[in-house]
N, C-alpha and C positions, 0 to 999 in steps of 0.2 A: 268661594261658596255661593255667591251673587249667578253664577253661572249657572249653578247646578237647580236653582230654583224655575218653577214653573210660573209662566205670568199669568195667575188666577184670573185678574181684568180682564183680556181675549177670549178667555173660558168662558167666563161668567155672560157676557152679553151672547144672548138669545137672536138664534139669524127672525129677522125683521122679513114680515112678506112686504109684499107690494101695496103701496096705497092710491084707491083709487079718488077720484074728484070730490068727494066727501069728506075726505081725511078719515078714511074709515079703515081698519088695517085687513086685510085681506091674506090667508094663510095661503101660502104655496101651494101649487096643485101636487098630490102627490103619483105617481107612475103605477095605476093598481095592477096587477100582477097577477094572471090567471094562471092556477095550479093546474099542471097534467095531471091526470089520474095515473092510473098504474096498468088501467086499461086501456088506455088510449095509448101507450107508451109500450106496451104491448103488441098492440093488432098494428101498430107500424111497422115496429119490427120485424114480427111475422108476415107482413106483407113484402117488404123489404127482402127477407128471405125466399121468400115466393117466386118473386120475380127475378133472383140471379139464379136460383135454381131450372129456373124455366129457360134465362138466358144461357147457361150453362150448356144444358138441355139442348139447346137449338144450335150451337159454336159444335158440339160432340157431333149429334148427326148431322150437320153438316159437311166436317170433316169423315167419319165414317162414312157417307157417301161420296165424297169422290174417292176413298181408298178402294171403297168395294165396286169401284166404276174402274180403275187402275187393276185389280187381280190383289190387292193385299190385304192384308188383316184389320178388322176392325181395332179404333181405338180402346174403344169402351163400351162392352154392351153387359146387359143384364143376364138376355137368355141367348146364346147362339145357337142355333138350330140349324141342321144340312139335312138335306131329303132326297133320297133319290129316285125318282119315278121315271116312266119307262124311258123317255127321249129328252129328259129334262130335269136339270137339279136344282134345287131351291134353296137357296139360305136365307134364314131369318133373322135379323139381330134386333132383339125387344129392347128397347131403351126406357120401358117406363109409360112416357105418354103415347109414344107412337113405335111404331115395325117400319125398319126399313127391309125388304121383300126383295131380294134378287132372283131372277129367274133366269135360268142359263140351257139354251137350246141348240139346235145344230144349227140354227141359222140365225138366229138373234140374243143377245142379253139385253136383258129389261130389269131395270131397278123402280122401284116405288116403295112411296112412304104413305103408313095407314095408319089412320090412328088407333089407339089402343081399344077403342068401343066396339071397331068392325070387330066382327068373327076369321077366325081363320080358315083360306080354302079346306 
């Protein structure tokens, strides 16, 4: 029964801060703890998000350009567009932020990426 009891004495004494050259007692400094808002917690996130969708973004056309520099199909586009005009065919693959622009002639292929702002030829 002696076991099961609690030693009230180590309870009961109060932790002691530090005393300085006075003999004066000094409370322990306590850790203060600055609360996040819920907006701040927030616009991280969403920034967080921002930037792997961008990096996303930028891995996809990348690979979509060398496929469409190879002859093959794009990964992943938004809008795919083919155009045929008199000596020259055009594909467009819109990804969102930017166009990557393939121009295909009798005598050369030329690829380019535009951003979303420019207009279309």
């Amino acid at each position: 029964m002696m076991d099961n009891q609690i030693n009230t004495e180590q309870q009961a004494v109060p932790e002691q801060g530090t005393t300085n050259s006075q003999n004066q007692t000094v409370e322990p400094k306590k850790k203060k703890r600055r609360k996040r808002s819920i907006f701040s917690i927030f616009f991280n996130l969403l920034g967080i998000i921002i930037i792997l969708v961008l990096l996303a973004e930028l891995v996809i056309g990348f690979i979509n350009m060398q496929k469409l520099n190879n002859g093959e199909e794009p990964v992943w586009c938004l809008e795919d567009k083919i155009e045929e005009k008199e000596n020259k065919t055009i594909r467009t693959c819109n990804l969102g932020l930017y166009r990557i622009v393939k121009t295909d002639t009798d005598r050369e292929t030329k690829i380019t990426l535009k951003p979303f702002f420019l207009g279309e030829e």
